[in-house]
N, C-alpha and C positions, 0 to 999 in steps of 0.2 A: 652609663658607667664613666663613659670621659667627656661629660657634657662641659664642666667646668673650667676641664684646660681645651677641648674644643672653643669654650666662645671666649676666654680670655684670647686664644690668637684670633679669632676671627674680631676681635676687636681691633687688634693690633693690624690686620690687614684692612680692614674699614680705613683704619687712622693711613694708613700708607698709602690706601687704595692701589698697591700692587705697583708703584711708578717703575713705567719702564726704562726709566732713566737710572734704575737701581742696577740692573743687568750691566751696567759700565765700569761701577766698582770705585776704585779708585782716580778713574777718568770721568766721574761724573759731573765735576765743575765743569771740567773742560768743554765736556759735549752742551754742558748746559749754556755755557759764553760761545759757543758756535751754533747752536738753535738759536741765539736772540742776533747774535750780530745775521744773520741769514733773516731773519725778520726786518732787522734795521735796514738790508744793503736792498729789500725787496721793496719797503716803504718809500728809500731814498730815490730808487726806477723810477717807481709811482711820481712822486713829483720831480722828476726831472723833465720829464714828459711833459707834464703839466706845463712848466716854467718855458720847455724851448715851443711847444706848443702858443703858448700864450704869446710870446719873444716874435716870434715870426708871425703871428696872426696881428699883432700891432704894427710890425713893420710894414705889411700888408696894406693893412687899412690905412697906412700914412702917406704912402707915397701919392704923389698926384697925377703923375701921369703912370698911367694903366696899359700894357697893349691890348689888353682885350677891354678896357673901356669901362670898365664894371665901377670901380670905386674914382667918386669924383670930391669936392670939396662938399658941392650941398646936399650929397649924399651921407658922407663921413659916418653922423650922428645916427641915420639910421641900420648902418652895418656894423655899429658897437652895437646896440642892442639886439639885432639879429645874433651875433658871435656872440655876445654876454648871455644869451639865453638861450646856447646852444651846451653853452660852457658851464652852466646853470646845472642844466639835464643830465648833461655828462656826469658831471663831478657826481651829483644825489643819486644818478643809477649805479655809479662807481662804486659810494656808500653803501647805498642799500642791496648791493650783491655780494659785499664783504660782510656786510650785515648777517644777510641773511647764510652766509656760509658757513660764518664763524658760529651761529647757532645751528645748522646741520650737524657738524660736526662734533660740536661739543657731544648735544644729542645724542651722535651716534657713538661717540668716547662714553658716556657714561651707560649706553645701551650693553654695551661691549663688557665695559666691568660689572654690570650688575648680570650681564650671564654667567662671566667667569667666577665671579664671585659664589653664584649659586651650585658650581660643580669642581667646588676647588677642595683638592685634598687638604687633609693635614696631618704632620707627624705626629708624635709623642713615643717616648723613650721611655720604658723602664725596663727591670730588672727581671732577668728571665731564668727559664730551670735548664740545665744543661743537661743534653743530648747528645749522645755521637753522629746522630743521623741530621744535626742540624745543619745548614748551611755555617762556614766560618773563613776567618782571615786569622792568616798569621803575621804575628808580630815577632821582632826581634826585641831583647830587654835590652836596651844601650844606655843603663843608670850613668855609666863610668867614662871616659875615655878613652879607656886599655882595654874595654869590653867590646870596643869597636872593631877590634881588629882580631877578633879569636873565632872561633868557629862556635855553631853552635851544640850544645850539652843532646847526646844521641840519649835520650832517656823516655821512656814512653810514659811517665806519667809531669804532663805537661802542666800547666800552671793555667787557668782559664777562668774567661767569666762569660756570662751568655745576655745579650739583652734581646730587649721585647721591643719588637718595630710596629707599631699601633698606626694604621690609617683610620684618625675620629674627625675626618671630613666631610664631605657633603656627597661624593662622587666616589670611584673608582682611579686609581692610578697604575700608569702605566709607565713601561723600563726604567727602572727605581737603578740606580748608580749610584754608588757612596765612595767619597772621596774621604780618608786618612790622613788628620796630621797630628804628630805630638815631638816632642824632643825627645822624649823615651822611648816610646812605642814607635817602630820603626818597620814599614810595610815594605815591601818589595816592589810592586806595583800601589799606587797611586788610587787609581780608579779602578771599582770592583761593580761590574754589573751584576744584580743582585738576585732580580723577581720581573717577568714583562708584564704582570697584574698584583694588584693589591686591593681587596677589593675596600668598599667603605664599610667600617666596624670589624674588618678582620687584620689580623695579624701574623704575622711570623717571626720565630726566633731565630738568631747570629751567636756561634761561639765565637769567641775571641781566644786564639793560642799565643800565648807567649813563652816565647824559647828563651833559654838563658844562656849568654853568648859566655860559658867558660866559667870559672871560681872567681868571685868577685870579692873574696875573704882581703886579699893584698891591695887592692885597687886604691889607689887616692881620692878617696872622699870621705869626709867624715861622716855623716850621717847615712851612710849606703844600709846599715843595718835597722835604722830607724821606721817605724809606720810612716808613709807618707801618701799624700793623694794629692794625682795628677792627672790632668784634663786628657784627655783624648776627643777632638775636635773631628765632627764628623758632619762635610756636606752633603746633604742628600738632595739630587737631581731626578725628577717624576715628570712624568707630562700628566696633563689631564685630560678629558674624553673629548676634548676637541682638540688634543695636538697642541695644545701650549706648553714652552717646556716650562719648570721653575726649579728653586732650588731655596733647599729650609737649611739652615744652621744649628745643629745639637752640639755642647758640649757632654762628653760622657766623664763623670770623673769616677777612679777609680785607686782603691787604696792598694797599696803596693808594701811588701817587706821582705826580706832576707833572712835567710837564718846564718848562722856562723857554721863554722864544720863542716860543711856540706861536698863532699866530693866532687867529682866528674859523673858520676854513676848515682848520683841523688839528686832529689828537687829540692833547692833551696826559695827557689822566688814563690810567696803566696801574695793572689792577686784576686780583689773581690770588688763588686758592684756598690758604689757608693752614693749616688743620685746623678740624673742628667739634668740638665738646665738647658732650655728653649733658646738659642740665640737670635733666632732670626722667625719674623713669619715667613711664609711661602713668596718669593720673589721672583716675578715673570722675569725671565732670560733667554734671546735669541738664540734660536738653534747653532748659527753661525759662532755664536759668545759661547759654547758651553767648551770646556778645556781639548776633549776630546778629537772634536770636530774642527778648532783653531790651532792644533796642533796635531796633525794627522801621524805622526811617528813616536805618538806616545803608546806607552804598553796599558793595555786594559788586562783584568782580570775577569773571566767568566766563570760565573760559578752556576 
């Protein structure tokens, strides 16, 4: 059923192979020119060692008088090539155990991502039937300015859309948390923990309520009564069956309008499901890096 948008992301994650250097964000230069200069200052050890090594073992064999006797002048010639071919060894065992580390590892880097790979969720978004029984999040409607600062309209029939959260991955996922951003739609809490399983080929549905903060007939905006369609950006954060966390990027956009007339005691906002669009494939991120957990005094929502 969702094999299509299943392997177009898992393409897109083949192509990315998951870098955990993605988990940084917008500090990923940064980490990336401190991973190489760390490479460089370790390379630079390496032969400095070398050099004062070599420095002193010359000075060594030059001197002529020795107290313990050992290096003389008609010996000289034979304790370079003793020390030259010690230095030989050295260095080629030096090599060949960077050699060989550098392919254990690799090795066991791509051992790692073709497990992960094989038991990696994935999202897909679309359009759901709504329910009073489903899980949801409320939104504030803040089109306006002046809407920012009104309360919101007590009226019981609310304004909503419901989507369909699809795991067409390879595995099972685990404590699914969605984080909320738009300039309109305006949540109260941030990050909503969701589901603590999802399994692979199942689903669940999220209403969305949006409140309408007061009469938006006088507000300064021209186009307030216009059709329009606006993104509602949702991260969603899952771990997979071995405790890796990640986090997938949806845009949800959705079409939005006003009616005129509309009292205190009526619903003017109608709000409807218009397509989601895939931002991002599934990207590894430290537990430490997830919002939550780097900022201990932020408000969660449990549903």
């Amino acid at each position: 059923m969702f094999s299509n948008i299943g392997e177009t992301i898992r393409k897109k994650v083949k192509n990315n192979k998951i870098l955990k250097l993605c988990e940084y964000g917008d500090n990923a230069k940064g980490v990336l020119l401190l991973m190489v200069w760390k490479k460089i200052v370790k390379i630079l050890k390496i032969a400095l060692i070398f050099i004062a090594l070599t420095y002193f073992s010359w000075a060594f064999i030059s001197l002529k008088i020795i107290p313990l006797g050992v290096v003389s002048e008609g010996n000289r010639g034979e304790w370079l090539q003793w020390l030259g071919s010690i230095y030989s060894g050295g260095i080629g065992g030096l090599f060949t155990y960077l050699g060989v580390k550098f392919t254990i590892d690799k090795n066991n880097e791509k051992r790692d991502y073709e497990n992960k790979r094989t038991v990696l969720p994935l999202i897909k978004i679309e359009s759901g039937v709504y329910d009073y029984k489903w899980t949801y999040i409320q939104f504030d409607f803040l089109l306006t300015e002046e809407s920012k600062y009104r309360e919101r309209k007590d009226i019981p029939d609310t304004a909503n859309a419901t989507i369909c959260i699809n795991n067409v991955g390879q595995r099972e996922l685990y404590d699914m948390y969605i984080s909320c951003e738009s300039d309109i739609f305006v949540v109260k809490n941030k990050i909503h923990k969701i589901t603590p399983v999802l399994y692979k080929d199942d689903s669940l549905q999220m209403n969305f309520l949006f409140y309408e903060m007061g009469v938006y007939d006088n507000d300064n905006k021209q186009n307030k009564h216009n059709t329009l369609i606006s993104p509602l950006n949702l991260t969603i954060y899952f771990k997979d069956c071995y405790s890796n966390w990640y986090y997938q990027q949806v845009a949800v956009r959705l079409f939005h309008n006003l009616e005129k007339g509309k009292s205190r005691e009526e619903r003017a906002l109608n709000v409807s499901f218009e397509r989601a669009e895939i931002l991002s494939a599934p990207i590894e991120v430290e537990e430490n890096h997830l919002p939550w957990v780097k900022d201990n005094t932020m408000e969660l929502t449990y549903h």
